[in-house]
N, C-alpha and C positions, 0 to 999 in steps of 0.2 A: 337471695341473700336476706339476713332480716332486715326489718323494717324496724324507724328508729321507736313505734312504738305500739306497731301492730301485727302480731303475728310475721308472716315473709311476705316479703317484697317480690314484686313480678313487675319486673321491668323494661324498658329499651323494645319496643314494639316500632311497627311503621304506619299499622293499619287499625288495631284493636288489639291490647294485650291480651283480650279473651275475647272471642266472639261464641255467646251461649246459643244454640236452637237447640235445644231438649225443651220442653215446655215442663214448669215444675222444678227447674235448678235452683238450688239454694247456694249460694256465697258466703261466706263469712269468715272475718278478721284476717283479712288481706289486706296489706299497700299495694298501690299500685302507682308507679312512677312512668307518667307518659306523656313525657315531654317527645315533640315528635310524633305523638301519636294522632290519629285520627280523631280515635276515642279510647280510653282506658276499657270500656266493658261497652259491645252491642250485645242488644237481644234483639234479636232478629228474627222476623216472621214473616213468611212470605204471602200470606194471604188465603184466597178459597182452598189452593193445593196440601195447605197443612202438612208441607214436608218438611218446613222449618218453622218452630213455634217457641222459639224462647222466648219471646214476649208476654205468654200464658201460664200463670199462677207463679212465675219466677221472684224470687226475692233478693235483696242484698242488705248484708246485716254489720255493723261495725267496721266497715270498712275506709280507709283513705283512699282519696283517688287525690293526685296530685300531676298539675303539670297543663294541657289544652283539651276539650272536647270533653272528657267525664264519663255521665253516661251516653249511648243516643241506643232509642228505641225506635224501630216503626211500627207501633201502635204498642196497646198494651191490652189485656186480657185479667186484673188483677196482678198487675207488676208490682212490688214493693221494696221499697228502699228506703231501710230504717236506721236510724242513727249514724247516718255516715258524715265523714269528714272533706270538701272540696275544694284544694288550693289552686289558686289560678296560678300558670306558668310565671316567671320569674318576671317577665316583661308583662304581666298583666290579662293576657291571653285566656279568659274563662274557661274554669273547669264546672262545669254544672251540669244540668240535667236536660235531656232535650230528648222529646216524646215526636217523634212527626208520624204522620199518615199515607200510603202509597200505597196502591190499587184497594183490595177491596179489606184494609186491615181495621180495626177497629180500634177507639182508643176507651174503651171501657174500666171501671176503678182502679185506675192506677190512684198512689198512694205514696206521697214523700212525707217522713215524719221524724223530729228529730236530726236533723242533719244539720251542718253549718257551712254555709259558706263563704270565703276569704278569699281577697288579694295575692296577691305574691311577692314574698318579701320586701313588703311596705311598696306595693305598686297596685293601684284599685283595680278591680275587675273591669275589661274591657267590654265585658257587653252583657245581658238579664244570663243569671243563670238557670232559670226555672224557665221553659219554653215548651208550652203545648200547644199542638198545631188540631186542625180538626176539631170536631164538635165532642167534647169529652164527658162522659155520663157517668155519674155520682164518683168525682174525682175528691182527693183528700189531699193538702198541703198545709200542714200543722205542727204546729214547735219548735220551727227551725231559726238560727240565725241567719242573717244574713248580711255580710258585710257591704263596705261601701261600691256604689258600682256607678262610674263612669256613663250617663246617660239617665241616670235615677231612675230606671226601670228594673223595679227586683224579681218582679214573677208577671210573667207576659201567657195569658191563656188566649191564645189566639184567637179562637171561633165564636161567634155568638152562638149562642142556643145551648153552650154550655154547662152544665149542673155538676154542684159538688160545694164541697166547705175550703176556707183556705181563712184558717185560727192559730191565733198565737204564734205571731209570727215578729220579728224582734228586727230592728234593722238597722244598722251600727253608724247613722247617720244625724243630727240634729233636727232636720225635720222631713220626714216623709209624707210628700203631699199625697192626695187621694190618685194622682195620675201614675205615684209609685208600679202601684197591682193595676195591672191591665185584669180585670177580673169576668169580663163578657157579664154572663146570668149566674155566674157561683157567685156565692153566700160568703162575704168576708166578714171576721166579729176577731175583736182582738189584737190590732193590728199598730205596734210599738217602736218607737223612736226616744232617741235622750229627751225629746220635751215632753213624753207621756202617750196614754192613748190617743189614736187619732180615729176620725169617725170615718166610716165605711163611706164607698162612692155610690 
């Protein structure tokens, strides 16, 4: 059906309104309404077998996900996911992005930029929308909003030994301490709240 203001809408899912493994998929100017869903988009990879590889060179471009879960990856390969829109379900249930690791998958430059993410209709995010799990090398998370979230964790990089930039990033709160960005060894510069710049941890 369309969407109220992106291209059509792909809706009413149980498990993933689209699950990608072609490695190299590109997305773009889709809603996706998934409430109920697992997750709105996996890219899915399944490791040494390389018979499932949407988590490799895959991209998603202007697109809304609205509703629980978002994206989920396990791992990434150059994944990228640019300018997109993220509403949490109605009751506040997080719609974000979430990179995890399982058997021998890798989490190599993945890349969030330009995205935003929001509440659901005036209810906060229940929990970080940004979640990278594993040790993630030369990772990008730059220009994105991000709204208020329940637990004042906005971007949780899980692993130490981690590398990568995470710039200009905006956070719809009064004050965002340094415990905001869980950042391990990435490089944070730029990082904004209503009281102004705050200084890296």
């Amino acid at each position: 059906v369309a969407s109220d203001f992106l291209g059509v809408r792909w809706k009413f899912a149980t498990a993933y309104n689209l699950n990608v493994e072609a490695a190299g998929t590109h997305i773009e100017n889709i809603g996706f309404f998934c409430e109920g869903a697992t997750a709105g988009i996996y890219f899915e990879g399944d490791g040494a077998t390389y018979g499932k590889n949407g988590h490799t060179g895959s991209s998603l471009y202007n697109c809304a996900i609205k509703g629980e879960g978002g994206i989920l990856a396990n791992g990434s390969d150059s994944l990228q996911i640019i300018k997109c829109q993220f509403q949490a379900k109605y009751d506040g249930n997080t719609c974000g992005i979430i990179i995890t690791l399982d058997g021998t998958n890798v989490n190599r430059r993945p890349v969030v930029r330009g995205c935003h993410f929001i509440g659901g209709n005036g209810t906060l995010m229940d929990s970080t929308p940004i979640i990278w799990t594993g040790v993630v090398e030369d990772g990008l998370i730059a220009d994105c909003f991000i709204g208020a979230v329940t637990g004042d964790v906005y971007i949780n990089i899980v692993t130490a030994g981690s590398t990568g930039l995470i710039s200009n990033i905006h956070v719809g709160v009064s004050d965002v301490s340094t415990t905001g960005i869980v950042q391990q060894s990435m490089i944070t510069t730029g990082i904004y709240d209503s009281q102004g710049l705050q200084a890296s941890a």
